[in-house]
N, C-alpha and C positions, 0 to 999 in steps of 0.2 A: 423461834419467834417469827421469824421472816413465814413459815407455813402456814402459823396462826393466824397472822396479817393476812395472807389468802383464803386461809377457809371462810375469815370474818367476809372478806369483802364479795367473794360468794355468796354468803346468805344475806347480803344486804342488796344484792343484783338483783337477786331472786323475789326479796321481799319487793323489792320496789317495781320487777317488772308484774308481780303478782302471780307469780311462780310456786308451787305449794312443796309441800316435801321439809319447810324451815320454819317459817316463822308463824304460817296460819295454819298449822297442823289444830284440828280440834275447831276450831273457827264454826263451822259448818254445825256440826255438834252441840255446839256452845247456843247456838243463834234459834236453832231448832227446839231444841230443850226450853228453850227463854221462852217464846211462842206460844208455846204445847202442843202444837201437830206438827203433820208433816204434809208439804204442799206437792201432789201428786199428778204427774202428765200423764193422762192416758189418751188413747185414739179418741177421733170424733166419733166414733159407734160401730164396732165391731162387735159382731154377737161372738161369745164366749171368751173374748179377751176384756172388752171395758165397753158395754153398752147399758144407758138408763131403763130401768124396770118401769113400768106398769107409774109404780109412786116415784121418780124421779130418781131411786137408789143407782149407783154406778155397780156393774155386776160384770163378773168376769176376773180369771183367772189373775192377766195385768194388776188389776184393781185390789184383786184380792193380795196378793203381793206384798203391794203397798201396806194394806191392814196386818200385814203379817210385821211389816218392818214398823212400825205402829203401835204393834204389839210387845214389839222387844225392847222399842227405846221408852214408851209409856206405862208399857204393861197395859194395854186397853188400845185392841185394832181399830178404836171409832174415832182415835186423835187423827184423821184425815180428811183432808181436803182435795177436791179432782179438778184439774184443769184438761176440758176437752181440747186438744190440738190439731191439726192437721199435719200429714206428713213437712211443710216447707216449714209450721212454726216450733214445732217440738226443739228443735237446738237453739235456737234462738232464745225459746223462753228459758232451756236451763244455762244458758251461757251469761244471763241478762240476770239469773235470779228469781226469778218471776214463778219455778218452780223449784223443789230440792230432790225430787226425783224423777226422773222421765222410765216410765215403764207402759212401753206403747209397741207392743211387735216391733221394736227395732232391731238390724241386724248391727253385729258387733261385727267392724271390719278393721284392718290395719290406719287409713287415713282419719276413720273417729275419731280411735283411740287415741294416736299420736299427732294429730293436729290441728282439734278443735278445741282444744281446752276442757277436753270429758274425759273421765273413766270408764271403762266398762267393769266393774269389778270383779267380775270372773264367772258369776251363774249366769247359766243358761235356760230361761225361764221354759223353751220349747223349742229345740231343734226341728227347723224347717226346711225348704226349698221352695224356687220360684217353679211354678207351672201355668197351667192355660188351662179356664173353661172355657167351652163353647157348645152353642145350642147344637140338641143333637141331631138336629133337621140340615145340620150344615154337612151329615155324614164324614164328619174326619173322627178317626181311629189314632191319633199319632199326630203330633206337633211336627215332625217332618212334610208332611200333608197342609203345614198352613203358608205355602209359597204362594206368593201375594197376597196374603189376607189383610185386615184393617185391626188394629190391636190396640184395645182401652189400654191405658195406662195409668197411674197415681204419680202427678210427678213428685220429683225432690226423693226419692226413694231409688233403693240400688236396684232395681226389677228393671229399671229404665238401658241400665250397663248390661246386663244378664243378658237379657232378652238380645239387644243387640249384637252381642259376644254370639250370642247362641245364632241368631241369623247367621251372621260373616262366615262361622264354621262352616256349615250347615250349605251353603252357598243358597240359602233362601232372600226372598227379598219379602218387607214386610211395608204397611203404614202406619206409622204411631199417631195416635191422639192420647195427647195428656189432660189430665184433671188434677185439680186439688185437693178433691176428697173420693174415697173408697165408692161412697155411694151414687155421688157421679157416674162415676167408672162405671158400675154395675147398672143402671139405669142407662146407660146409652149401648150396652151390650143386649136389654131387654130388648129396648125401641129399634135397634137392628143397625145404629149407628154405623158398630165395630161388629166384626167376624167372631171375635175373641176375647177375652177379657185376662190377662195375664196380672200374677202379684203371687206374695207367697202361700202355697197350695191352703195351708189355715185360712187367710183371707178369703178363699176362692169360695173354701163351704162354709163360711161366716154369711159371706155377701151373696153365694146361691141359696143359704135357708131363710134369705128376705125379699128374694123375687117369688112373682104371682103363681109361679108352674115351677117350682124349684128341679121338680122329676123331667124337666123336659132339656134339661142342663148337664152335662158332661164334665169331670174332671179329668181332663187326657193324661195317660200313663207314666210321661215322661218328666223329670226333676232336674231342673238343669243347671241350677248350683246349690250353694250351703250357704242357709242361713240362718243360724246361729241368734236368736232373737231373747235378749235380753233386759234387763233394766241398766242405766245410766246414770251418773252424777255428774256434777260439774268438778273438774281438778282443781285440786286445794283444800283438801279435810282428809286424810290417810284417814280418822279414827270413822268418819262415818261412812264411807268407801269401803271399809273393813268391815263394819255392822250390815252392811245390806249382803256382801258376799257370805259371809257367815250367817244372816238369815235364809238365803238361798240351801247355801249347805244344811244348816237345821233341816231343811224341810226336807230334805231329800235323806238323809241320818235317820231322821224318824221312821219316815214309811221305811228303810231298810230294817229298823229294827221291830216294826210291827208295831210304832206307839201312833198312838191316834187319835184325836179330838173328842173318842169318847174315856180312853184308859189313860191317859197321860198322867194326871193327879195320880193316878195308884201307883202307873208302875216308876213312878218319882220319888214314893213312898216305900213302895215295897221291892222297889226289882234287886235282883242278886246278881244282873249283866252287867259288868264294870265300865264299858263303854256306855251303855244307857243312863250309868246311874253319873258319867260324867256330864254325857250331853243334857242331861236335864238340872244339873245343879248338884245332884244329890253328894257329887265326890267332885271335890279340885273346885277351884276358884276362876275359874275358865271365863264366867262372864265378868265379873270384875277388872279382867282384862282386856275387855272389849267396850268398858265405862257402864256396862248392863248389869242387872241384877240377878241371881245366882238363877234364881228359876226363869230366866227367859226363853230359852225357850219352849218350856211349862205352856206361859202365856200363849207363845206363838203359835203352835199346834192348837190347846184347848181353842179358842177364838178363834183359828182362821181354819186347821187341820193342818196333815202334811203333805209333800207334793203330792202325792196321790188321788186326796183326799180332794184339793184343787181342781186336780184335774177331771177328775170324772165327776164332780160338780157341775165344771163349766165345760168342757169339752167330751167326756165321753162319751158311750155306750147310750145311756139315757138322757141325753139330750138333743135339741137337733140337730148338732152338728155330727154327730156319732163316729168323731175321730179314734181309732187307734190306737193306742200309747205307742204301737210302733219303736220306733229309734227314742221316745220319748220312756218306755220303759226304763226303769232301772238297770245300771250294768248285771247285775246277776240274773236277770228274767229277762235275755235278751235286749235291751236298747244299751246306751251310751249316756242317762245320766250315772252319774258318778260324784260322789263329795268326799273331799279330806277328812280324817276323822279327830273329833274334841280328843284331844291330848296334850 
């Protein structure tokens, strides 16, 4: 009895200081479902992560994301709504509420996760590193080469600690100028401000395929940490913390097993691979246990595609950024993603 009396008076600490894990389990879920969309943080305009088209559409990998988790809780990736942010207000708005997902090139790191009141739930939308463009009239070959230089920055972003880490090694000395926004940043690297424009190397060719002479700009060699850039929730909803990692994993389960936004209906229908036929619904009751319905993610793929499918939409080969999949490949075709498998 006396245990009892403690375990209660735990979950009454917790509920009262707003602590998740007891009593608002599902809360988030509940409130979203009520609504019918889901309110989405992306950057204020990065090409290939979450920039407005032509007719005002949000486009990009990030964005699309979202449409994917959209897809799973509605069955229809259009229940979405985009709140452009800047790197200072993105935590703020999902701490406050004010969004239910933050999926904006953010890096996932120890003090995030553990003491801001966020989750990171486990995917990793696109394994990154911070590096440095600079014009290539400024003849540097190597970031060791940039002793005393002048270096844009974004504030409120971990590029600010990196960079600096990386001077102090390095025994370089540098001068920071920060901004608020990406494009800032890149517009005062055009106009000759800064030497340098540092941020994670994705940023670098987002923000060089939107200056005047992009060819006349340089990504230097060098990667100076890991960043791991994913989507975020606010803590206090296991059930839908759980649904965004597990849409992530979908996406990355498909393209391994070859299903994709054009074959998914059939092979849900017809396939004879017993992993496939769980991840898509056709065997076990796998989404019912995540509060989704059997063919989620059917929807997810058909409507948004799979990571692959993502990606070289918005970042590859034929687009302008013409990134790689590099480290961003699947574990068996060379990169490092990797997803648990439906069982």
């Amino acid at each position: 009895m006396k245990m009892l009396k403690s375990t209660l008076a735990v979950v009454a600490a917790a509920a009262a200081l707003g602590l998740t894990g007891f009593a608002q389990a599902g809360a988030k879920l509940d409130a979203i479902q009520k609504k019918g969309f889901i309110q989405c943080g992306v950057s204020d305009g990065l090409p290939g992560f979450s920039v407005p088209d032509a007719s005002g559409k949000i486009q990009g990998i990030d964005a699309d994301f979202c449409r994917a988790v959209a897809a799973a809780v509605f069955g229809d990736a259009t229940k979405v709504k985009f709140s452009q942010l800047n790197a200072k207000e993105r935590f703020t708005a999902l701490q406050s509420g004010e969004i239910d997902i933050l999926s904006r090139n953010t890096t996932w790191t120890s003090s995030r996760d553990a003491s801001m009141g966020l989750v990171f739930p486990g995917f990793v939308t696109y394994y990154d590193g911070v590096g440095f463009l600079a014009n290539s009239k400024l003849g540097v070959k190597s970031a060791k080469e940039l002793d005393g230089a002048t270096i844009c920055i974004q504030a409120g972003t971990t590029t600010e600690l990196n960079v600096s880490d990386y001077f102090r090694a390095n025994n370089l000395k540098y001068t920071p100028i920060t901004f608020d926004t990406s494009d800032e940043s890149a517009k005062s690297l055009e106009s000759g401000r800064c030497d340098v424009l540092t941020s994670d190397k994705s940023q670098l060719y987002a923000q060089r395929s939107k200056l005047a002479s992009p060819k006349d700009y340089v990504v230097l060699p060098e990667t100076i940490s890991k960043e791991p850039l994913g989507p975020v929730v606010a803590r206090g909803d296991e059930d839908f913390s759980t649904i965004v990692r597990w849409v992530g994993y979908a996406l990355l389960n498909a393209e391994e097993a070859g299903v994709t936004s054009k074959n998914v209906e059939a092979e849900a229908k017809s396939t004879k691979n017993p992993d496939v036929a769980r991840l898509l619904g056709a065997d076990g009751d796998y989404g019912t246990q995540l509060k989704l319905k059997k063919d989620w993610v059917v929807q997810v793929v058909k409507q948004v595609g799979n990571y692959g499918e993502m990606f070289e939409k918005n970042l590859g080969a034929g687009t302008p950024l013409e990134i790689a999949r590099g480290q961003n490949a699947l574990w068996n075709a060379g990169g490092i993603q990797y997803a648990p498998p439906v069982r």
